[in-house]
GUPASE-811981 format. One record per residue (C-alpha): residue in three letters; x, y, z. Coordinates in steps of 0.2 Angstrom, whole numbers, plus 2048, in hexadecimal, padded with zeros to 3 digits. Layout:
+------+-----+-----+-----+
! code !  c1 !  c2 !  c3 !
+------+-----+-----+-----+
!  ALA !   X !   Y !   Z !
...
+------+-----+-----+-----+
//
This chain:
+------+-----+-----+-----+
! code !  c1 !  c2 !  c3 !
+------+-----+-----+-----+
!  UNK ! F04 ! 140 ! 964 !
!  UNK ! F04 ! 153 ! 968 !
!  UNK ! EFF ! 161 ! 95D !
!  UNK ! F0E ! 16B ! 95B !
!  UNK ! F10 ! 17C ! 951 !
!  UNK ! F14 ! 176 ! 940 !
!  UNK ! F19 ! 17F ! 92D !
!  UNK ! F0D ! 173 ! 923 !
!  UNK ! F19 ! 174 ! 913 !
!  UNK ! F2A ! 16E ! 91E !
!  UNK ! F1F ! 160 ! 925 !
!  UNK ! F19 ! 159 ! 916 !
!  UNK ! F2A ! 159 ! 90E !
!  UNK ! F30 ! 14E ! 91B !
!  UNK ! F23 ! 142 ! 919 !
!  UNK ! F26 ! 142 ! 904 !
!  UNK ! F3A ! 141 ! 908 !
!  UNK ! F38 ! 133 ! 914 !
!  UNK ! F2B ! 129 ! 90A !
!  UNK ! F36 ! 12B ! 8F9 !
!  UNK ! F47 ! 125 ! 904 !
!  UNK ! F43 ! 117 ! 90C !
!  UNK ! F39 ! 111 ! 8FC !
!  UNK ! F4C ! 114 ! 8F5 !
!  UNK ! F54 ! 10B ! 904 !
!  UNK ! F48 ! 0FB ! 902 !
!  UNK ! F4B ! 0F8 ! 8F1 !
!  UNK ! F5D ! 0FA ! 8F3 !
!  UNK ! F61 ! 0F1 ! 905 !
!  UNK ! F65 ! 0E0 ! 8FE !
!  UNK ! F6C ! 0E6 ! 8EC !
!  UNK ! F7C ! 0E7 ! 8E3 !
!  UNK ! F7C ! 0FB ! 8E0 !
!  UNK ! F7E ! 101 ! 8F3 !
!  UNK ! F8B ! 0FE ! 8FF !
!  UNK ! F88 ! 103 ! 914 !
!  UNK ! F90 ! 113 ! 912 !
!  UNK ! F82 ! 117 ! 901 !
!  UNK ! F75 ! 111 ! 90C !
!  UNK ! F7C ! 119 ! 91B !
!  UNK ! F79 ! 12A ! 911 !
!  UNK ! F65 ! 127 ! 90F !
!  UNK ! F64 ! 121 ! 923 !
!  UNK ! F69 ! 133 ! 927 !
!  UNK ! F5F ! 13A ! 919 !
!  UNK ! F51 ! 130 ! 91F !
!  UNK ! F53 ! 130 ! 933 !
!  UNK ! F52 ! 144 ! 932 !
!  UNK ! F43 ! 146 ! 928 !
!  UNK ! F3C ! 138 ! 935 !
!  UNK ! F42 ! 142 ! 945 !
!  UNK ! F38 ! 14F ! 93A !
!  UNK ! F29 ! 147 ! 939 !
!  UNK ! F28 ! 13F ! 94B !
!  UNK ! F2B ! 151 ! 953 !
!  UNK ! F1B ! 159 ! 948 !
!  UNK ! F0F ! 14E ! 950 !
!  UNK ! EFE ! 14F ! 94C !
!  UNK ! F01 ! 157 ! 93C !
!  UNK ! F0E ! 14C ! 935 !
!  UNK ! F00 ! 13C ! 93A !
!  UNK ! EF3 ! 147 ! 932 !
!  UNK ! EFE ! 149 ! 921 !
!  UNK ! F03 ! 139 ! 920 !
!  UNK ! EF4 ! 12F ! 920 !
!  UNK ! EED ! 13B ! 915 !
!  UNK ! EFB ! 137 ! 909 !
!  UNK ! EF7 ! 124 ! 90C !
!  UNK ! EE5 ! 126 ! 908 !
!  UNK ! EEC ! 12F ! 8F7 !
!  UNK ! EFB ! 120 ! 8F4 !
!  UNK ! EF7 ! 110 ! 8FE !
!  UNK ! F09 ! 10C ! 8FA !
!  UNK ! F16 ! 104 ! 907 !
!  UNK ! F1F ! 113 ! 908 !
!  UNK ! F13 ! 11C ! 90F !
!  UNK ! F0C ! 10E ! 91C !
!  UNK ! F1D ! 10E ! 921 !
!  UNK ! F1C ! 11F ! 925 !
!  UNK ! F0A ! 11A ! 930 !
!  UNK ! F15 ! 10E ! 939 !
!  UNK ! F24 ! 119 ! 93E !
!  UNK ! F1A ! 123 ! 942 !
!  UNK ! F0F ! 119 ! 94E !
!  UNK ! F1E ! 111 ! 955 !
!  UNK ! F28 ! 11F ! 95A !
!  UNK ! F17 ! 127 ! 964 !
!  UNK ! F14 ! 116 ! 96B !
!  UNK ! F01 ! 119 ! 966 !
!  UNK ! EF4 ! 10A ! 965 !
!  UNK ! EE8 ! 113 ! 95B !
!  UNK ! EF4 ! 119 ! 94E !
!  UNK ! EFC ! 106 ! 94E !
!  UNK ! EEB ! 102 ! 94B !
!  UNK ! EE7 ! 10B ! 93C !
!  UNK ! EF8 ! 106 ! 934 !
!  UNK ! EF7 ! 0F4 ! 938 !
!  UNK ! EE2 ! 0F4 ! 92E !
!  UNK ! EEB ! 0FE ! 921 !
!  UNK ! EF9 ! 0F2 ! 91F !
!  UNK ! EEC ! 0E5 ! 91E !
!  UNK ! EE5 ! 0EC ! 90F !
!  UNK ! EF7 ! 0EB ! 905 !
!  UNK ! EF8 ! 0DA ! 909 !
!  UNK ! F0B ! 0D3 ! 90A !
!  UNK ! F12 ! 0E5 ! 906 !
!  UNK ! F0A ! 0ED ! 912 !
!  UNK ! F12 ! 0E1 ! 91E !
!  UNK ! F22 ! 0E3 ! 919 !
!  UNK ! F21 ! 0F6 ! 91B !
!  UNK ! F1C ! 0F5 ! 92E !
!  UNK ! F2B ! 0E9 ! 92D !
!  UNK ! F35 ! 0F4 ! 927 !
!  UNK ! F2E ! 104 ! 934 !
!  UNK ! F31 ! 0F6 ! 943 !
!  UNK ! F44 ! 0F3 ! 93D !
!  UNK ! F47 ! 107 ! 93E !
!  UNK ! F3F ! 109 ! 950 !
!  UNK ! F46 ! 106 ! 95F !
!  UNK ! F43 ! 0F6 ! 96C !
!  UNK ! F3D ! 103 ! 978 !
!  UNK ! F31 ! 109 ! 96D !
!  UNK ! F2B ! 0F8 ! 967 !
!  UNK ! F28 ! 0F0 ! 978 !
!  UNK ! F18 ! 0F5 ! 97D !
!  UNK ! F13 ! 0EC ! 96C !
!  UNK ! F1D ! 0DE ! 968 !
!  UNK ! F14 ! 0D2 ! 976 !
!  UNK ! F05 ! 0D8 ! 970 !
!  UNK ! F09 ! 0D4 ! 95E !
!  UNK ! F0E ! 0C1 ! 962 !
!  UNK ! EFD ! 0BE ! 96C !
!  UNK ! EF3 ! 0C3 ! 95F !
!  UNK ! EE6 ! 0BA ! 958 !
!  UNK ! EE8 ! 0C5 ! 947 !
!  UNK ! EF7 ! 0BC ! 93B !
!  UNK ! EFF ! 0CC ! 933 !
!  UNK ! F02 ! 0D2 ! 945 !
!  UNK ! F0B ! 0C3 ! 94C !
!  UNK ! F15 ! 0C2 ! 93C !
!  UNK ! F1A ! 0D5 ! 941 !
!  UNK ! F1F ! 0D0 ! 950 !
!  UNK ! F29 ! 0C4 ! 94B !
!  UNK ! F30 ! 0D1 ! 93F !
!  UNK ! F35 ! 0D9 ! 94D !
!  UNK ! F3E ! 0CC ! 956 !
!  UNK ! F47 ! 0CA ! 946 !
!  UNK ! F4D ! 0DA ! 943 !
!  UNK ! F52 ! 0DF ! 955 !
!  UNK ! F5C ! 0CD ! 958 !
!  UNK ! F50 ! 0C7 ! 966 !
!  UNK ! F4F ! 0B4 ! 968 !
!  UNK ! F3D ! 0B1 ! 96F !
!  UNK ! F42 ! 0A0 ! 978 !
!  UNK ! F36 ! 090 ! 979 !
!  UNK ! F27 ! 09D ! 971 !
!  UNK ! F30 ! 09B ! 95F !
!  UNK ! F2D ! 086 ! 95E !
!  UNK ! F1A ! 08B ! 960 !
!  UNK ! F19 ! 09A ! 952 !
!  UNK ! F23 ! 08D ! 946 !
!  UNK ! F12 ! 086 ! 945 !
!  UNK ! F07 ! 093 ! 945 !
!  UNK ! EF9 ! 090 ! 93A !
!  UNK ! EFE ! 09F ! 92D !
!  UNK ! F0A ! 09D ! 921 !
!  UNK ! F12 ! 0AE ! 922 !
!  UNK ! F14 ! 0AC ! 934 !
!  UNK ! F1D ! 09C ! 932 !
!  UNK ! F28 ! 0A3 ! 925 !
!  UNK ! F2D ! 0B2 ! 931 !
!  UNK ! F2F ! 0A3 ! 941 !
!  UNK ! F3C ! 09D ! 934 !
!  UNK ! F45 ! 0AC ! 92E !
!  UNK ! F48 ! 0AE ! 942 !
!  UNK ! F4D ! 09B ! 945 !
!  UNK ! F59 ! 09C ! 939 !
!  UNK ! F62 ! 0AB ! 93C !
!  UNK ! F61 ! 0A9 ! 950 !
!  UNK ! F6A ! 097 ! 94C !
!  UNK ! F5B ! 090 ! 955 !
!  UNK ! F61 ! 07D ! 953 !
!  UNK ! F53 ! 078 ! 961 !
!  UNK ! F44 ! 07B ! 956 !
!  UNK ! F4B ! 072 ! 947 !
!  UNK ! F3E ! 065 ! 946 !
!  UNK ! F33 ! 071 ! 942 !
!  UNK ! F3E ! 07B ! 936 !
!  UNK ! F3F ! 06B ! 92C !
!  UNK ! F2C ! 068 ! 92E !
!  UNK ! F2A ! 078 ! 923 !
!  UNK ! F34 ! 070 ! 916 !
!  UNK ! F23 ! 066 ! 910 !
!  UNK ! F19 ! 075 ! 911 !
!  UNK ! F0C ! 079 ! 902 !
!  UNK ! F14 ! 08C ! 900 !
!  UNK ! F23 ! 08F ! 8F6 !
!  UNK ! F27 ! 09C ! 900 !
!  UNK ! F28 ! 094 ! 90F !
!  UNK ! F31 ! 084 ! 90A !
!  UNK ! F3E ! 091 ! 903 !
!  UNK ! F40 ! 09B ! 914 !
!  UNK ! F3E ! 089 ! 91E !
!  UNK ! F4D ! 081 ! 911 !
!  UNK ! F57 ! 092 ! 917 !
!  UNK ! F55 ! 090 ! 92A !
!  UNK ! F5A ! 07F ! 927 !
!  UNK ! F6A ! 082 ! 91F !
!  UNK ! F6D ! 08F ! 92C !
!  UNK ! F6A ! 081 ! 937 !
!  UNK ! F76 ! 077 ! 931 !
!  UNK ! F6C ! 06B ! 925 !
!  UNK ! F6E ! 070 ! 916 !
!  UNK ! F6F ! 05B ! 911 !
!  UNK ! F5B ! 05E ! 914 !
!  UNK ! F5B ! 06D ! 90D !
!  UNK ! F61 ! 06D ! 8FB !
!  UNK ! F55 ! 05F ! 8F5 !
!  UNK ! F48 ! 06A ! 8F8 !
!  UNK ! F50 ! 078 ! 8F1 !
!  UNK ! F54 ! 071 ! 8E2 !
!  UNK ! F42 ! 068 ! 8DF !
!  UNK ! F3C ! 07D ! 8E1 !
!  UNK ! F48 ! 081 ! 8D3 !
!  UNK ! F40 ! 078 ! 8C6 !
!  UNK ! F2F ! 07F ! 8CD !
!  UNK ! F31 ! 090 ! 8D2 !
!  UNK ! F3A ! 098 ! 8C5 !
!  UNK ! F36 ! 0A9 ! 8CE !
!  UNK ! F3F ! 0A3 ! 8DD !
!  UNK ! F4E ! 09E ! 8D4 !
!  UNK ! F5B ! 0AB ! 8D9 !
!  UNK ! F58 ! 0A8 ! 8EB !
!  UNK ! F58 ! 095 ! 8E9 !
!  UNK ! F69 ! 095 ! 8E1 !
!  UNK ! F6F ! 0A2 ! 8EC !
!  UNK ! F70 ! 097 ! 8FD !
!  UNK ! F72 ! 087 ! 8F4 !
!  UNK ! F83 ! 08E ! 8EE !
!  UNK ! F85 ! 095 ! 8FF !
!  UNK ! F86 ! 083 ! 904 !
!  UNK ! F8C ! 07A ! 8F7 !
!  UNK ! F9E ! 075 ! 8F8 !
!  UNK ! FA7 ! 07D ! 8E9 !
!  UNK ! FAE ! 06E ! 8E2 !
!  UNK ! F99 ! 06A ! 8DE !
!  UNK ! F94 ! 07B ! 8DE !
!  UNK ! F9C ! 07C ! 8CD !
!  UNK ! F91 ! 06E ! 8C5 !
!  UNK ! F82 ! 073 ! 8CC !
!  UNK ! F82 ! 081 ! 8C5 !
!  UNK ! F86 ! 07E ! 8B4 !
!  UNK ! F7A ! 074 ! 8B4 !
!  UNK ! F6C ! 083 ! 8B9 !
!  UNK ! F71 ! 08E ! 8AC !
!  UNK ! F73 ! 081 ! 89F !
!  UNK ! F5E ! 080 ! 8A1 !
!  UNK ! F52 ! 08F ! 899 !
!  UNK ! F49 ! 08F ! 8AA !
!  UNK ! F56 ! 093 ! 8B4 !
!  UNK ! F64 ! 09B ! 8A8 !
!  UNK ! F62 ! 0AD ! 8AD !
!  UNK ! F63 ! 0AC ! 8C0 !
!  UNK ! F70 ! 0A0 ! 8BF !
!  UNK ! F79 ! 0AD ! 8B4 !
!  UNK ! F75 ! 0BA ! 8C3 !
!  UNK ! F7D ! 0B1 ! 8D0 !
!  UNK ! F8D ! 0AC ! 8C6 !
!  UNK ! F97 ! 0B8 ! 8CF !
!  UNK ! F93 ! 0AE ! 8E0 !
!  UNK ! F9F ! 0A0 ! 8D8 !
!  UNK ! FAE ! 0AE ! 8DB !
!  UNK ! FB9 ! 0A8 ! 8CC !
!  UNK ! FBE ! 0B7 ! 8BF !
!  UNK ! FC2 ! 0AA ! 8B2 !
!  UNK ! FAD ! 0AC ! 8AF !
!  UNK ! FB2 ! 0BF ! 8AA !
!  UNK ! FB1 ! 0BC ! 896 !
!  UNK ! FA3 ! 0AF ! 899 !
!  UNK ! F98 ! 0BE ! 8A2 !
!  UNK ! F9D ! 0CA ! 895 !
!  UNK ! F95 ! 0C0 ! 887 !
!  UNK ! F86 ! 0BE ! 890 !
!  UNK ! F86 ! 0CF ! 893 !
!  UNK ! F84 ! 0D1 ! 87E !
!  UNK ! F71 ! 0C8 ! 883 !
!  UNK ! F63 ! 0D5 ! 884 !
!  UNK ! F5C ! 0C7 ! 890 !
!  UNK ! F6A ! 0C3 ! 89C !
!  UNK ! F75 ! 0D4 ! 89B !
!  UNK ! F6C ! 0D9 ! 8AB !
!  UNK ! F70 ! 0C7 ! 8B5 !
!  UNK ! F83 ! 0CA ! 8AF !
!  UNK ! F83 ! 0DA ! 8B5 !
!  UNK ! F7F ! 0D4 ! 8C6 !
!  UNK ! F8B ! 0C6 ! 8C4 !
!  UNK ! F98 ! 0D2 ! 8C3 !
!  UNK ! F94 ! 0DE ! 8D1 !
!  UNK ! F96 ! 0CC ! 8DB !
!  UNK ! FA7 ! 0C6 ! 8D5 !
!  UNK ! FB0 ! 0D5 ! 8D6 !
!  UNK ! FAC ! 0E0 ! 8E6 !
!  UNK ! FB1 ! 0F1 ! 8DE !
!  UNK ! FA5 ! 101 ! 8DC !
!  UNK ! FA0 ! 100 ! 8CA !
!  UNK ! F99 ! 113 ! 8CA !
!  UNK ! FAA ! 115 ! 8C9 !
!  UNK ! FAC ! 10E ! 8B8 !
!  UNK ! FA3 ! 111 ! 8A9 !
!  UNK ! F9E ! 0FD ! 8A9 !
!  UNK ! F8B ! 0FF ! 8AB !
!  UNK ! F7F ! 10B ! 8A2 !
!  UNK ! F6E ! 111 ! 8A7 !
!  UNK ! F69 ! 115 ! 894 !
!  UNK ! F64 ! 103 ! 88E !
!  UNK ! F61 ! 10B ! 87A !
!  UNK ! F74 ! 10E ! 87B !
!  UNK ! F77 ! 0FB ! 87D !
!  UNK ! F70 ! 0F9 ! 86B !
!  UNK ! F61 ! 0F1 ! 864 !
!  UNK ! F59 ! 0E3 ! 86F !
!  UNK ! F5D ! 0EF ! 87F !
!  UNK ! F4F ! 0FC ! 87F !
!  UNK ! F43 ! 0F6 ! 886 !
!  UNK ! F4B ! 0EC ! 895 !
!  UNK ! F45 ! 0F7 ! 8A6 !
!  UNK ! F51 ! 0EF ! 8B1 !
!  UNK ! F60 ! 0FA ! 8B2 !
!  UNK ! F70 ! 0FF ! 8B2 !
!  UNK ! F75 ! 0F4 ! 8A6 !
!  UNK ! F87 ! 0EE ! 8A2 !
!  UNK ! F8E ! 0F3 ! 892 !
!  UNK ! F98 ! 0E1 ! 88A !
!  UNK ! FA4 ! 0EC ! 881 !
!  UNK ! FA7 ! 0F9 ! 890 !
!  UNK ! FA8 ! 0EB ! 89B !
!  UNK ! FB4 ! 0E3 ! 88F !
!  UNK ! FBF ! 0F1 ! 88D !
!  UNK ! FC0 ! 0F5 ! 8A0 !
!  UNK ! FC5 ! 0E4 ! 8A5 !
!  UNK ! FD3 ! 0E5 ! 898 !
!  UNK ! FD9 ! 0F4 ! 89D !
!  UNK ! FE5 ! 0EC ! 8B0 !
!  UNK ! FD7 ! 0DF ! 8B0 !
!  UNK ! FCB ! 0E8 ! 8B9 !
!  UNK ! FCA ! 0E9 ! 8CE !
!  UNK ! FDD ! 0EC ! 8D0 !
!  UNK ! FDC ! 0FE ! 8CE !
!  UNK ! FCB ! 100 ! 8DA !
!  UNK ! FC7 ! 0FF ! 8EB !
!  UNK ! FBE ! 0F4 ! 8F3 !
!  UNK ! FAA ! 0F7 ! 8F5 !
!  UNK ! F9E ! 0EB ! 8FC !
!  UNK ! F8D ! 0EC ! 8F7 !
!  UNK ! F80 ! 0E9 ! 901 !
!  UNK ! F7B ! 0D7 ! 8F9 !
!  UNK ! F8E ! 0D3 ! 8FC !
!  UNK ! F8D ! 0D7 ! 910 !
!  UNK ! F7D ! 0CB ! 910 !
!  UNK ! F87 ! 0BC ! 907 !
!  UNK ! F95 ! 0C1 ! 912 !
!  UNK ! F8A ! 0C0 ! 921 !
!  UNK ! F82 ! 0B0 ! 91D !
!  UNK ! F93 ! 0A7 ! 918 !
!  UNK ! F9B ! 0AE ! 929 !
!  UNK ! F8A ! 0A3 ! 931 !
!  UNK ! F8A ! 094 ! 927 !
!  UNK ! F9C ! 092 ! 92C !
!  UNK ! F99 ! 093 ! 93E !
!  UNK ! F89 ! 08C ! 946 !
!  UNK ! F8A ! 095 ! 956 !
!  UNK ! F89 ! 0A7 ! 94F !
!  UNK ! F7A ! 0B0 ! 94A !
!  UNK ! F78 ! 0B7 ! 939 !
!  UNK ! F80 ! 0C8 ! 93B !
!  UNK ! F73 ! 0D7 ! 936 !
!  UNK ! F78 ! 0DB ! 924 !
!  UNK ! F6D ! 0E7 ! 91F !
!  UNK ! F77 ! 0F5 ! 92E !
!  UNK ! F7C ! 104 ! 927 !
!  UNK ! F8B ! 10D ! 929 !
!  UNK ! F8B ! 11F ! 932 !
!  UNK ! F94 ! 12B ! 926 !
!  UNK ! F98 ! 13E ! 92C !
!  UNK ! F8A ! 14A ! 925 !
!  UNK ! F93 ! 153 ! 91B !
!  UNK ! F98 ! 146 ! 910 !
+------+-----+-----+-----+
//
């Protein structure tokens, strides 16, 4: 990195604008708020104030790891990576990789997110590296990379889907399944015993990818009654391969049970039949599952709901039992009520995809044709600036 002429106060702006928006862009990639174009809005945001940081030099590395040793946050160790990338340094790879060691699973997932954003070129004269390493978090970044860059690593990936960490293993599977690595499936469905949740979820994914979902879904639904906190995902590829004919069944059956009611309440939209609409809006009355209709709704009807007055961000005005839920915005039953009997709601809007939608949409467009990879979902959409 050079030492380039700098105005300190421009500099640090950059590195406060950059952390702040793609903190905003991870917690909104896979969600029901953003569509592409939304997201395509913070890319730009976000790219420039990058291009800013990567042209300042020394003095952008110098504010930015003094910003980490103030917020060790992923934000910021995203920042160290970026930046580290983008000058092809090993010293500064260095330091972010022992810092992301200190954060633990986040602080993989920011370098994750800092590998996505950079170029191959950039990445090449690490990636090798990473793969070979005797370190776990750095081949699980490799990995990472394959992953977000669409590379097939060939015979190596049988061999990394029994490496001996479990996080490495979960990434091997993540890649097997969306580069429809049907070769390696002995070992996808070996992962299916393993002692982690985590990774008998991710192997149970790959494997429906991979066109067993008959081996899959008993694992799945043994998780369901286990992992409580992985219900939403669980439910959400066992609908994805469930015929609808039994997809029904099952899942009246999840939300009939305490356990499992709310996230079976989330995903309700996934079963695409309006006739739910005045099931959703009484639920929508429960302090405790208003939130889950809410995003049960954004998934059966793909319209932009900023558009309507449907959802509030002020969970007092929904009446006592509301105040003190964080999760937000909120669906109001009776504005929700009145909407849908005013033309029956989506007739009079366009369409909007969210970004949650394109992933369902990607992964349908997969399981329905075992030759084709699992598109990216999480692109963005280049919009004119001066939108």
């Amino acid at each position: 990195m050079q030492r380039i002429a700098t105005i300190p106060a421009i500099v640090e702006q950059h590195v406060e604008d950059a952390a702040f928006l793609w903190h905003r862009r991870a917690r909104e990639i896979d969600g029901h708020v953003m569509g592409p174009f939304d997201i395509g809005r913070i890319d730009q945001r976000l790219d420039a104030n990058l291009d800013g940081l990567f042209a300042a030099g020394q003095a952008a590395w110098d504010l930015v790891t003094a910003r980490f040793a103030d917020y060790q946050e992923p934000p910021e160790l995203f920042l160290l990576g970026a930046l580290a990338i983008e000058w092809q340094s090993p010293t500064a790879m260095k330091f972010a990789l022992e810092s992301a060691t200190r954060l633990g699973k986040p602080g993989l997932s920011a370098l994750s997110g800092a590998v996505a954003r950079s170029s191959s070129d950039r990445l090449k004269p690490f990636v090798a590296r990473w793969l070979d390493s005797t370190v776990a978090m750095e081949r699980a970044l490799g990995l990472s990379a394959l992953y977000h860059h669409g590379v097939n690593p060939g015979p190596r990936l049988g061999e990394l889907l029994s490496d001996r960490d479990t996080e490495v293993r979960r990434r091997a599977l993540k890649l097997a399944g969306a580069r429809r690595r049907r070769d390696v499936i002995v070992e996808v469905v070996a992962c299916l015993e393993a002692r982690g949740a985590e990774e008998r979820l991710q192997a149970a994914v790959a494997a429906c990818l991979l066109d067993e979902a008959r081996l899959a879904q008993p694992v799945l639904d043994e998780m369901l009654a286990g992992y409580p906190e992985f219900a939403g995902s669980i439910m959400e590829i066992r609908l994805l391969t469930t015929p609808p004919a039994a997809a029904r069944p099952w899942w009246q059956q999840s939300v009939s049970g305490p356990a499992t009611r709310e996230a079976a309440v989330a995903v309700s939209g996934m079963l695409g039949d309006m006739a739910i609409m005045p099931w959703l809006i009484e639920k929508m009355q429960s302090p405790e599952l208003a939130y889950a209709a809410g995003l049960a709704l954004r998934d059966l009807i793909e319209i932009d709901f900023n558009d309507t007055d449907v959802f509030v961000t002020d969970p007092a005005k929904l009446g006592p039992g509301f105040e003190t839920i964080e999760a937000t915005p909120l669906p109001s039953a009776s504005q929700a009520q009145a909407w849908w009997d005013n033309g029956k709601g989506p007739a009079r809007f366009d369409k909007f995809q969210s970004m949650r939608r394109q992933k369902l949409d990607a992964m349908r467009k997969a399981l329905a044709n075992a030759e084709l990879a699992l598109t990216n979902w999480r692109r963005s959409r280049p919009i004119p600036a001066w939108m």
